[in-house]
C-alpha positions in Angstrom: -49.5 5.3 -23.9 -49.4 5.6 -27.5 -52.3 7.9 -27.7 -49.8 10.6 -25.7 -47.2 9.6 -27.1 -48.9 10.7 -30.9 -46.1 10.1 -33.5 -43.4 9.7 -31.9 -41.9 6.6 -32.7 -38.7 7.1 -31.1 -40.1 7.4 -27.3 -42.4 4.0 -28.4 -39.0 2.3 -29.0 -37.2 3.8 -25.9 -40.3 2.5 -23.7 -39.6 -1.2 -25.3 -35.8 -0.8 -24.7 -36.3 0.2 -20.9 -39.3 -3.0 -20.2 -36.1 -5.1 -22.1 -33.6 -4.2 -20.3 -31.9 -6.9 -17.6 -29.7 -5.0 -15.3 -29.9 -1.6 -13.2 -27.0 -0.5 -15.1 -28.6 -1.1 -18.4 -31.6 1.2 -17.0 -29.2 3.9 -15.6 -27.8 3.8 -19.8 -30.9 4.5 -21.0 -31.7 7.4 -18.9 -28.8 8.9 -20.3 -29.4 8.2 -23.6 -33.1 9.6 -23.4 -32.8 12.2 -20.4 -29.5 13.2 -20.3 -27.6 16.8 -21.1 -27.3 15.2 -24.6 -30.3 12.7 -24.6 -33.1 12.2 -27.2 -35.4 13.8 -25.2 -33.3 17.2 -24.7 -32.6 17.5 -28.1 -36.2 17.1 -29.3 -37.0 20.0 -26.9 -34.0 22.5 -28.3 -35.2 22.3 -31.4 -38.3 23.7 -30.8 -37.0 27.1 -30.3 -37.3 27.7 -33.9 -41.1 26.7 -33.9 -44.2 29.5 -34.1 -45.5 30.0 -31.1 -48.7 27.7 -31.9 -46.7 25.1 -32.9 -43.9 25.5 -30.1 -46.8 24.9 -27.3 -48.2 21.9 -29.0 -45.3 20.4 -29.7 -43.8 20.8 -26.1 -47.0 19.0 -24.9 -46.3 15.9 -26.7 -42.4 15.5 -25.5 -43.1 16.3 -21.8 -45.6 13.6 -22.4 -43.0 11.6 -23.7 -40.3 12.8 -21.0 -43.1 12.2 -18.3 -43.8 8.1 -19.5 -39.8 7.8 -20.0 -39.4 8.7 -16.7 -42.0 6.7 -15.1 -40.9 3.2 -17.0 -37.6 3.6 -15.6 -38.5 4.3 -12.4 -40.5 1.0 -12.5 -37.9 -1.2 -13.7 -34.9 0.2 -11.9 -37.2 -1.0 -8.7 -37.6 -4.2 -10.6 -34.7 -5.0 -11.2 -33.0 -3.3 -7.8 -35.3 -5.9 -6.1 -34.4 -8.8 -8.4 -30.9 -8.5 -7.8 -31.1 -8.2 -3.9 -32.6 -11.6 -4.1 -30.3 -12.9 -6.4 -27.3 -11.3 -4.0 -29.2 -12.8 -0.9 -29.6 -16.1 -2.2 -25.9 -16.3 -3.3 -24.7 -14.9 -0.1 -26.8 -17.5 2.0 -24.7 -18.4 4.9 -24.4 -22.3 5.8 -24.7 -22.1 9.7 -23.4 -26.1 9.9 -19.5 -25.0 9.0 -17.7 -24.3 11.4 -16.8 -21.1 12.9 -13.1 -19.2 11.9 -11.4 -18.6 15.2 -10.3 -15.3 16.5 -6.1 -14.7 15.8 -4.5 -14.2 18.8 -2.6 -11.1 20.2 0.7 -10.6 21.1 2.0 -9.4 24.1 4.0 -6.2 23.6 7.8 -6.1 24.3 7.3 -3.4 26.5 4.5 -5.1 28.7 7.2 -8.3 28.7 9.8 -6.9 30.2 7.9 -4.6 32.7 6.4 -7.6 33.8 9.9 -9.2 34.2 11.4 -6.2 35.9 7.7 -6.4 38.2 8.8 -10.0 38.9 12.4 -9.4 39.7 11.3 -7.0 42.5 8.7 -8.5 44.1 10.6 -11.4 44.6 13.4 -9.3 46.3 11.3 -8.1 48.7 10.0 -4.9 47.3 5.8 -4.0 46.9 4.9 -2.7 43.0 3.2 0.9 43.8 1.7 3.3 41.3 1.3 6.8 41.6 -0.2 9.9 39.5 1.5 11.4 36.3 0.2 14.7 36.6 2.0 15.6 40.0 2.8 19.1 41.1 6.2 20.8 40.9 6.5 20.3 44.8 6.5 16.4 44.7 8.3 16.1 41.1 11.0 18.8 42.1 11.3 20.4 45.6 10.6 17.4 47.6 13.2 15.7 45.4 16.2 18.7 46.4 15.3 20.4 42.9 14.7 24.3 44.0 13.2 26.2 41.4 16.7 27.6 40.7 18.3 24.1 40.4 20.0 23.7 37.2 18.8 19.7 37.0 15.5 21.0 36.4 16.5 22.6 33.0 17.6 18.8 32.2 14.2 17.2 32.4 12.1 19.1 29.1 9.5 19.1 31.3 5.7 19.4 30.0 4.5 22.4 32.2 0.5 22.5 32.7 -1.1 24.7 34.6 0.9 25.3 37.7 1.6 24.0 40.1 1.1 20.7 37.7 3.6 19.5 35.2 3.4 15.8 33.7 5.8 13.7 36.2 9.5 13.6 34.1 10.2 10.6 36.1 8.7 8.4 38.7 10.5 9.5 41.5 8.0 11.3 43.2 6.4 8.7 44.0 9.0 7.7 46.4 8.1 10.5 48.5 4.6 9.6 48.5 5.2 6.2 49.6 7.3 7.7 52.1 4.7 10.0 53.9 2.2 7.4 53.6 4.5 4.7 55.5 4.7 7.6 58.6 8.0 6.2 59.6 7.7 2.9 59.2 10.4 0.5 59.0 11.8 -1.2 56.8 10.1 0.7 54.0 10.7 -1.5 50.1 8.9 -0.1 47.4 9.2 -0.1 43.7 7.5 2.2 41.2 6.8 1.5 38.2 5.2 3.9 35.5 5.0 6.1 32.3 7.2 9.1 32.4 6.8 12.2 30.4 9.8 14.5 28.4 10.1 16.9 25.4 12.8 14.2 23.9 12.2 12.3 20.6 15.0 10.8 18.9 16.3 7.4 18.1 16.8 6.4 21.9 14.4 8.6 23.7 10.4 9.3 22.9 8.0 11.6 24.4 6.5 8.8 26.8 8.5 6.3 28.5 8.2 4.0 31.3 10.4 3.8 34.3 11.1 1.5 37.4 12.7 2.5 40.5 13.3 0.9 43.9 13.5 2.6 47.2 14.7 1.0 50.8 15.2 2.9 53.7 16.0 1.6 57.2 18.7 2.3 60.0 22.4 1.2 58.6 21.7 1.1 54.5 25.4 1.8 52.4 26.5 1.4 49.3 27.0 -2.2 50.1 23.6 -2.9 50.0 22.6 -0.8 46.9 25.1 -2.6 45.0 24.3 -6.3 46.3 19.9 -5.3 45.3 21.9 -3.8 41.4 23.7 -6.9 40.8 20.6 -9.5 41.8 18.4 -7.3 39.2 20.8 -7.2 36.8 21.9 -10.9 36.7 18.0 -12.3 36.9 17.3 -10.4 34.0 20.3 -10.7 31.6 22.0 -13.5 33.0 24.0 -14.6 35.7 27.0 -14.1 34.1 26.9 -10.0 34.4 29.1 -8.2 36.1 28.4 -4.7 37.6 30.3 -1.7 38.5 29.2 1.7 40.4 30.9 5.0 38.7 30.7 7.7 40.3 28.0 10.4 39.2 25.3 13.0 40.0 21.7 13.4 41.1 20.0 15.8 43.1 18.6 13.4 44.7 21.2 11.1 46.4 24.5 11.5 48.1 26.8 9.8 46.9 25.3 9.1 43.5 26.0 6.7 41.1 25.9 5.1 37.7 25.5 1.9 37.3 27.3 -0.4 34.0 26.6 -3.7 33.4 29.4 -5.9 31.7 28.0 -5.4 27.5 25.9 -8.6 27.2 27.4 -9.2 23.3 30.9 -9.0 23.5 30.6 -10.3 27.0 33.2 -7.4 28.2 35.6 -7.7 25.3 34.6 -4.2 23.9 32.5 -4.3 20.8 31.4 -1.7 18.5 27.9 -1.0 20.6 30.1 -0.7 24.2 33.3 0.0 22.9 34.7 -0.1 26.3 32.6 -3.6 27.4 30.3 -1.7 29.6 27.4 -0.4 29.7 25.5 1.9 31.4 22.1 0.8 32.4 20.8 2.4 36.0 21.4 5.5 38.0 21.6 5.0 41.9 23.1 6.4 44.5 22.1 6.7 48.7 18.9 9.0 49.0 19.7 12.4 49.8 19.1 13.6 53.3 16.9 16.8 52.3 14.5 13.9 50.1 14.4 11.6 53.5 13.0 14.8 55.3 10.7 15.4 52.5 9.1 12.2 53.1 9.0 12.3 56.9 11.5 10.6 57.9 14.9 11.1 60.2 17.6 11.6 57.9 20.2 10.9 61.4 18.3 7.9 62.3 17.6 6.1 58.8 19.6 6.1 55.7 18.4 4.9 52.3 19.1 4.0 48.8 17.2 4.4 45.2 17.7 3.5 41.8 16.3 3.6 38.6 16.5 2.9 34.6 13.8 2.8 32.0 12.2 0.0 30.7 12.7 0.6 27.0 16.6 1.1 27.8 16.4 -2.8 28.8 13.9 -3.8 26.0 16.8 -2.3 23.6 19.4 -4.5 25.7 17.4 -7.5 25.9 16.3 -7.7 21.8 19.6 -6.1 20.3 17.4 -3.3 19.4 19.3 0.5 17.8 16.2 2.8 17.9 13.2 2.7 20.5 10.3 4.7 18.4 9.6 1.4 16.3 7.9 0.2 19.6 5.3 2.8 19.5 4.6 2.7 15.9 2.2 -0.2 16.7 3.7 -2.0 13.0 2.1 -5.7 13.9 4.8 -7.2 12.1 7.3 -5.8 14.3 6.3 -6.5 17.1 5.2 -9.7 16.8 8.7 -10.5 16.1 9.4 -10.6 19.8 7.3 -13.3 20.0 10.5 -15.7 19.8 11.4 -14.6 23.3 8.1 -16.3 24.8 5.9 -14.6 27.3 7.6 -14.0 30.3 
C-alpha cells in the first residue's frame, strides 16, 4: 500500500483512521472527509489543473491510487462493522421464550351493532322473521312497487344515488317488503322484518350518507290501526322502557293509507317538555296501514287482506338510547368514542 500510495502521507493516515474507526457512522464520516464534494481527496485532484501536462498525468496516477485504496478500506470496515453490530443488535434483542405471552386487547362491540341486535331481538320475539335483501335494487322495487310513479313528488325527497338504470342504491329498506311479499305467494299470516343499510345524498349532524333501517311488515285478513299501534307500543317500551307512552299523528307516505307518525313520550324529561322535545314527544317511527296499490305489487288481494308497516332508523334510536346530538361521530371509527358505550353492556 505504501508503495502506491508514494508520498502521500495524508491518505497513509486516512487508511489508519478508517482500520480505527468503531462505528458505521464513524466510517460514513470519513468518506466524507476524504471523498466527499469537499474531501481531501477532491481537493488534491482540483489542484492539479494548474500542473504541466507531464506532471498533471503522473500526479493523477498517484491520487486515484489513493482514492482507489480509500475506497476499498471503507468498504471493508463498513462490512465489518455492519456485521458486528447486527450481532450485537441480535444478541441484545434475544427473545426469552419462558415469559409469558401479552394477551390480545379485546374489541368493542359497536353502538350501532348493539342496538340492531336489540331491535333484532325485540322482533323476533314478537313474532316477526329478520329478512335481508339487496341494496342495489331497481327503481321498480324501490319506487313503483312502493306507489312512487316516476312523476311522484316523494321521489324528489329521497337524494337518491342513481346508477345505471334501472338500479339506484335502495333509499330505504322497503323494498324488500315487496319481495318478501311475492316470495310468500299469498301466504298467510305473512311477519317479516327487514333490517339493513340504506343509502341518501344527506350528510349533516343527524343524517349520513349510509344508514341502517328496520321495518316490520304483517299482513293478514282484519289488520287496523289497532293492531299497528298495540306491535309500536311493545317495540317501543322493550327498548326504552316500560314506562313510554306512544301516540299516532297523522302523516304521509306513499306507501300506506292512513299513514302515520309515531312519538314516543321524550325519555329525559319523561313528558314534561325539555329543551331536546320541547313539547315531551318525540318522534321516532313512521307507520301507517300498507297501501292497497303496494299489497298488489306484492301479490296479494288488497279486498281480502289488509296490512300494516312501520319503520325508523337505527342510528335515530342509538342517539335516543346514549343522549347522543350528532350521528357522524359513529362512523368516524374514533376508538375512544366508541368504546365509551361500553357502560351500557352488550346487549
Amino acid at each position: 500500500m505504501a508503495r502506491r500510495m508514494g508520498s502521500e502521507e495524508w491518505a497513509t493516515a486516512a487508511l489508519a483512521e478508517i482500520a480505527a474507526a468503531k462505528t458505521v457512522a464513524d466510517v460514513e464520516a470519513l468518506r466524507v472527509q476524504y471523498l466527499g464534494r469537499q474531501g481531501r481527496v477532491t481537493r488534491e485532484l482540483r489542484a492539479m489543473a494548474g500542473l504541466p501536462p507531464d506532471e498533471r498525468r503522473a500526479r493523477g496516477a498517484v491520487l486515484n491510487a489513493c482514492k482507489a485504496d480509500i475506497e476499498q478500506a471503507l468498504a471493508q470496515q463498513r462490512e465489518v462493522l455492519t456485521r458486528a453490530e447486527q450481532a450485537q443488535r441480535l444478541e441484545a434483542e434475544r427473545l426469552d421464550m419462558t415469559l409469558p405471552g401479552v394477551p390480545p386487547a379485546w374489541g368493542t362491540m359497536h353502538p350501532i351493532t348493539r342496538v340492531r341486535r336489540r331491535l333484532a331481538d325485540v322482533m323476533v320475539r314478537l313474532g316477526f322473521t329478520i329478512r335481508t335483501g339487496p341494496e342495489l335494487e331497481t327503481e321498480w322495487y324501490n319506487f313503483e312497487a312502493l306507489n312512487m310513479p316516476a312523476e311522484h313528488p316523494a321521489r324528489e325527497m329521497h337524494d337518491t344515488f342513481y346508477l345505471e338504470a334501472p338500479y339506484v342504491l335502495r333509499t330505504h329498506t322497503s323494498p324488500f317488503q315487496i319481495r318478501a311479499m311475492r316470495e310468500a305467494g299469498g301466504e298467510l299470516p305473512l311477519r317479516v322484518a327487514t333490517l339493513g343499510f340504506t343509502y341518501r345524498r344527506d350528510d349533516d349532524a343527524t343524517h349520513t350518507p349510509q344508514f341502517m333501517q328496520m321495518e316490520g311488515l304483517v299482513v293478514d285478513r282484519g289488520i287496523g290501526l289497532p293492531d299497528l299501534k298495540g306491535v309500536v307500543l311493545a317495540v317501543v317500551r322493550d327498548v326504552f322502557g316500560p314506562t313510554e307512552r306512544v301516540r299516532l299523528r297523522p302523516s304521509f307516505f306513499p306507501f300506506t293509507e292512513p299513514s302515520a307518525e309515531v312519538d314516543m313520550s321524550c325519555p329525559l324529561c319523561l313528558g314534561a317538555g325539555c329543551r331536546v322535545c320541547h313539547t315531551g314527544w318525540i318522534e321516532v317511527l313512521g307507520s301507517g296501514l300498507v297501501h292497497p296499490r303496494v299489497l298488489e305489487a306484492g301479490g296479494y288481494d288488497p279486498r281480502e287482506v289488509s296490512g300494516f308497516a312501520f319503520g325508523w332508523g337505527v342510528e335515530r334510536v342509538a342517539m335516543l338510547l346514549y343522549g347522543l346530538d350528532e350521528l357522524r361521530p359513529l362512523y368516524q371509527n374514533d376508538v375512544r368514542f366508541l368504546q365509551a358505550f361500553d357502560a351500557w353492556g352488550a346487549w
